[in-house]
C-alpha positions in Angstrom: -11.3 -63.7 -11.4 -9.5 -61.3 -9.1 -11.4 -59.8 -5.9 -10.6 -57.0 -4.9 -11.7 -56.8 -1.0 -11.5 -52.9 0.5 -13.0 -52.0 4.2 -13.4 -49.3 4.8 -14.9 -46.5 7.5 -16.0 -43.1 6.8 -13.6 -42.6 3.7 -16.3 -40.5 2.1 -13.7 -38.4 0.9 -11.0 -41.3 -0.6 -13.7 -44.2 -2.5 -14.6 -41.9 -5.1 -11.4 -41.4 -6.0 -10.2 -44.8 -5.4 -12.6 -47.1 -7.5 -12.2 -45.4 -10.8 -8.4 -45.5 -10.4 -8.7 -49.3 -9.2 -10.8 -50.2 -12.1 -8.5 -48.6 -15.0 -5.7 -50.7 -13.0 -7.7 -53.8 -13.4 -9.1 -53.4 -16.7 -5.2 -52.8 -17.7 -4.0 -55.9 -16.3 -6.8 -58.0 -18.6 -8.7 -60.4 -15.7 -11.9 -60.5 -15.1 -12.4 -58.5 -11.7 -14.9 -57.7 -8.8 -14.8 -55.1 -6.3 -16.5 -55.7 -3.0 -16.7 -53.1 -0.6 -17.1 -53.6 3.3 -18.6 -50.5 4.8 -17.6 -51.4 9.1 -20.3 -49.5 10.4 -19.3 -45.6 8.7 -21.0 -42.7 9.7 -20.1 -40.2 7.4 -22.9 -40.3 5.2 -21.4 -41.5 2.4 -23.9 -43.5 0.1 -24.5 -40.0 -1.9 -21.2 -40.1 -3.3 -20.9 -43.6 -3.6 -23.8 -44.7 -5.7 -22.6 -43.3 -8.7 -20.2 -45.9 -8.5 -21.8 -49.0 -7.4 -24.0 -48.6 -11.0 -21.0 -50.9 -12.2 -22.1 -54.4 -11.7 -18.5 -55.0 -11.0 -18.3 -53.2 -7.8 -20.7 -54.1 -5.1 -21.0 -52.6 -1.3 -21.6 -54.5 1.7 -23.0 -53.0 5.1 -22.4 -54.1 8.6 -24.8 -52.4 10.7 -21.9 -51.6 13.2 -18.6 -50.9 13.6 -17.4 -54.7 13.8 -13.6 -54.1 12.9 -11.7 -54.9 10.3 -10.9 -58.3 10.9 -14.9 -59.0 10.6 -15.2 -56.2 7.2 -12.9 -58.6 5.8 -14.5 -61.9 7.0 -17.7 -61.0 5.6 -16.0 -59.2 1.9 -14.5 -62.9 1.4 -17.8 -64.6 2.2 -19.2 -62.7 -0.6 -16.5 -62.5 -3.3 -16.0 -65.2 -5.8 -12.5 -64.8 -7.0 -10.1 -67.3 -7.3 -7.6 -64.6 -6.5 -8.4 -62.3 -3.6 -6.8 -59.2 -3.0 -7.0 -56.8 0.4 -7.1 -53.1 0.1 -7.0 -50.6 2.1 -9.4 -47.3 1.1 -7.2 -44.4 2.5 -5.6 -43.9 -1.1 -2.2 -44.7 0.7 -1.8 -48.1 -1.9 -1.5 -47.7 -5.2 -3.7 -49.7 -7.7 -0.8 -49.2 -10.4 1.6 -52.0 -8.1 -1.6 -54.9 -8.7 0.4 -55.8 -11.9 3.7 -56.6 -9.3 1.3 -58.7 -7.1 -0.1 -60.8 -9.7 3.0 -61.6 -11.4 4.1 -63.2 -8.7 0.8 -65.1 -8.6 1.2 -66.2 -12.0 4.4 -67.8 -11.6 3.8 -70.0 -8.6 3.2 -68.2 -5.0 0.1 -68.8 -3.0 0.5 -65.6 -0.7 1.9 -62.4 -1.8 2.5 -59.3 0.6 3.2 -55.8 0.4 6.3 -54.2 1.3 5.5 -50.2 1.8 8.5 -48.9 0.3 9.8 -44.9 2.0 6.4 -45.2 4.5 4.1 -41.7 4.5 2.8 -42.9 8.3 3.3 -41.3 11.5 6.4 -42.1 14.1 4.2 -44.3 16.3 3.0 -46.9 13.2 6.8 -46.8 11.8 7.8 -47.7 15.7 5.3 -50.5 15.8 5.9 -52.1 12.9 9.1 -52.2 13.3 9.1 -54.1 16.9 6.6 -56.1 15.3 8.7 -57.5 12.4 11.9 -58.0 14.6 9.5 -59.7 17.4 8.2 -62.2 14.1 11.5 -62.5 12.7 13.2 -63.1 16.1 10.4 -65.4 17.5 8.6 -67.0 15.1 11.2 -67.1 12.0 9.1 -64.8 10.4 10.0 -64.2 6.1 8.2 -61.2 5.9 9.5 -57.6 5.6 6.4 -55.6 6.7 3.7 -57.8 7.9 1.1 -55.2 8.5 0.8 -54.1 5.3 -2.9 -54.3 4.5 -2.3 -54.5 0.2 -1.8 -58.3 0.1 -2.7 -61.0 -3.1 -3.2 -64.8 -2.4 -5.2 -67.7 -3.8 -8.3 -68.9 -2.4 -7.3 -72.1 -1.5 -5.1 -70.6 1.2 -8.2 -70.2 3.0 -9.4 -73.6 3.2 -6.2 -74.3 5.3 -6.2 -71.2 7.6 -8.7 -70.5 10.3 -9.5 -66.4 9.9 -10.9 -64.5 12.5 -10.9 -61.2 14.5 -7.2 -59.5 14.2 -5.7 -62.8 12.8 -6.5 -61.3 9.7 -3.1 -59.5 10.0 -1.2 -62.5 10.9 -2.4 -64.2 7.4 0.8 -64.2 5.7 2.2 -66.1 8.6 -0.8 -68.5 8.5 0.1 -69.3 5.1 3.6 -69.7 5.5 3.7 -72.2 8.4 1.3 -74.0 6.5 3.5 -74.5 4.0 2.2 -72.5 0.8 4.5 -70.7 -1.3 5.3 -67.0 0.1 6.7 -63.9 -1.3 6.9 -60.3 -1.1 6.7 -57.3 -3.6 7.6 -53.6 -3.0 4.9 -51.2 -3.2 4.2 -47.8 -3.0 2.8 -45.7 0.1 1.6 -42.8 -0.6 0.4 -40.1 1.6 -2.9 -40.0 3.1 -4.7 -36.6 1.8 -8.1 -37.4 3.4 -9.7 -38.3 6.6 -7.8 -39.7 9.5 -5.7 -42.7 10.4 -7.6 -45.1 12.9 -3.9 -46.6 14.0 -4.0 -44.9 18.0 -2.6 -45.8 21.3 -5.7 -48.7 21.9 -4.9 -50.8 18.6 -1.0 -50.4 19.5 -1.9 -52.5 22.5 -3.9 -54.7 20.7 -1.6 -55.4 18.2 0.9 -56.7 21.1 -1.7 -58.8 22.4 -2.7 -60.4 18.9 1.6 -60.9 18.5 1.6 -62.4 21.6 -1.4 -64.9 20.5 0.1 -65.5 17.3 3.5 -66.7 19.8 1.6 -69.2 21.1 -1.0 -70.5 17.7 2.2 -70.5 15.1 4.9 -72.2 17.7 2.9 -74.2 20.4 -0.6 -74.7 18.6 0.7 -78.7 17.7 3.2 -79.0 20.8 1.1 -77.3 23.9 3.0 -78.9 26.5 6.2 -77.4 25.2 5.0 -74.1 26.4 2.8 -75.1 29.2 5.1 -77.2 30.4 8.1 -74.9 30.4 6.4 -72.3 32.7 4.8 -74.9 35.2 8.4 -76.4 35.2 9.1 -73.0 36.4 6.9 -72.7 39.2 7.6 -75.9 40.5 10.6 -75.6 40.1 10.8 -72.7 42.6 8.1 -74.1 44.4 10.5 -77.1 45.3 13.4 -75.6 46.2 11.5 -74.1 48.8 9.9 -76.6 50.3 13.5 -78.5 50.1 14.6 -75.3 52.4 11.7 -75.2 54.6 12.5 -79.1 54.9 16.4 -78.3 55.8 15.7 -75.5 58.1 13.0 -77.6 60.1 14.7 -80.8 60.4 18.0 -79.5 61.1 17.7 -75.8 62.6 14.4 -76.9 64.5 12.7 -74.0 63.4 8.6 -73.6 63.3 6.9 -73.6 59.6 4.1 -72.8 60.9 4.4 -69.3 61.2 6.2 -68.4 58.4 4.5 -67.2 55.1 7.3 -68.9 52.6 5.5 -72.3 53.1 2.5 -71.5 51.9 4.2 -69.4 48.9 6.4 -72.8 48.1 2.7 -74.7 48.0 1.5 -72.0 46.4 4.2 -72.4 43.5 4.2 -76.3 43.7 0.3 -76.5 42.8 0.3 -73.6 39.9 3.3 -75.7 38.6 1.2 -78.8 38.5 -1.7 -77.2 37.3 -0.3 -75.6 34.4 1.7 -78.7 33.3 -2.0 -80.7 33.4 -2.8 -77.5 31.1 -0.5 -78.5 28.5 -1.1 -82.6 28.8 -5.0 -81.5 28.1 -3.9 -79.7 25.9 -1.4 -82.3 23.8 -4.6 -84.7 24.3 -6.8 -82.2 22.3 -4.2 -82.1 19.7 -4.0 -85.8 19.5 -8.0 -86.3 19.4 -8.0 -84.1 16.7 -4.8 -85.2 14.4 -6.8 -88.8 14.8 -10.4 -87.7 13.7 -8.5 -86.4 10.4 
């Protein structure tokens, strides 16, 4: 079975054109299907023009009683799908249900994770600008294979999930998840069509966001089995500087006589000594918790 997992919040306008589309796609491709949909807390009013829809036993609606994120809509859409093949949607009529048939032929001849590749992109100058540092940050940093990570039409098997840990805005860094762990990747080209209704909820807060979750993803998908590699690069640093410090402080007092006791650059050198020490202990704890766990599996 193939679920079909669509947040959503206030698309009044774009589901009740969306689900009848989506379900001639599905019914084309011959798989038995289920549609869940994740409503993140909308406040349009909706339910009127929805209803209509959900009289399909195929297509079901989940509520969160607030805006929770998408991250969460989707957390809670898997929990309650029972697919072996799950599929991510987004409702702003900007995928197109007709390109399913790419994602699952892919599927069928071997890959685990399949993502979308939004081929001539109908979003504003700010997402294009975005998504392009984000790719050549992955790509540069992380040896990421994917064209356009943030794509939100994405196919993979279940299974994938009893080897990833999803949560929050790691949602978007799925593909990745999968690939360092080893499954079978791919892309497909897809559509991306103009959005006719509502409003994008891309803005200036989820552009910093987004760096901060690229900068977390850094650290889980490079350093989450070596910590002291990156601990213990930066507290090298600060002792580092911390040392060569103290080693002039040492010089100018032993051979130029002069008092330490009034100048500030010994307690910054101390200062930069301890951090250094502290963050190296940061990463041994850290390689520690890595070990305690590897040995309990």
């Amino acid at each position: 079975m193939i679920s079909i997992i669509i947040p959503f919040y206030n698309e009044k306008e774009n589901i009740p054109i969306l689900i009848p589309e989506l379900s001639k796609a599905l019914e084309f491709l011959g798989q038995p299907f289920e549609i869940v949909l994740v409503d993140d807390g909308s406040t349009d009013n909706y339910m009127n023009v929805v209803a209509p829809i959900l009289t399909d036993p195929r297509v079901k609606l989940e509520v969160l009683n607030r805006q929770m994120g998408k991250g969460k809509a989707l957390e809670v859409g898997i929990e309650k799908s029972h697919g072996d093949i799950i599929t991510f949607m987004d409702a702003d009529l900007q995928d197109d249900p007709g390109d399913l048939s790419l994602f699952l032929e892919k599927i069928n001849n071997g890959y685990h994770f399949v993502n979308g590749h939004r081929f001539d992109r109908q979003d504003n100058l700010l997402i294009k600008v975005y998504s392009k540092t984000a790719r050549w940050f992955l790509r540069k940093f992380l040896n990421s294979p994917f064209t356009d990570i943030n794509c939100g039409f994405k196919m993979f098997r279940r299974e994938i999930l009893d080897n990833v840990v999803l949560y929050g805005n790691t949602f978007r860094f799925l593909p990745l998840a999968a690939f360092y762990e080893g499954f079978r990747v791919g892309e497909v080209v897809v559509h991306n069509k103009p959005r006719i209704h509502g409003k994008s909820k891309f803005g200036i807060s989820k552009l910093f966001i987004g760096v901060i979750d690229m900068s977390s993803a850094f650290f889980l998908y490079k350093f989450s089995e070596k910590p002291l590699h990156f601990f213990g690069s930066i507290g090298a640093v600060f002792f580092g500087i911390g040392g060569i410090m103290l080693a002039w402080l040492t010089y100018d007092r032993i051979f130029m006589g002069a008092l330490l006791y009034k100048r500030p650059a010994l307690s910054y050198a101390t200062l930069f000594v301890i951090l250094g020490i502290q963050i190296i202990m940061t990463g041994i704890l850290g390689e520690l918790v890595v070990y305690l766990k590897r040995k309990k599996v």
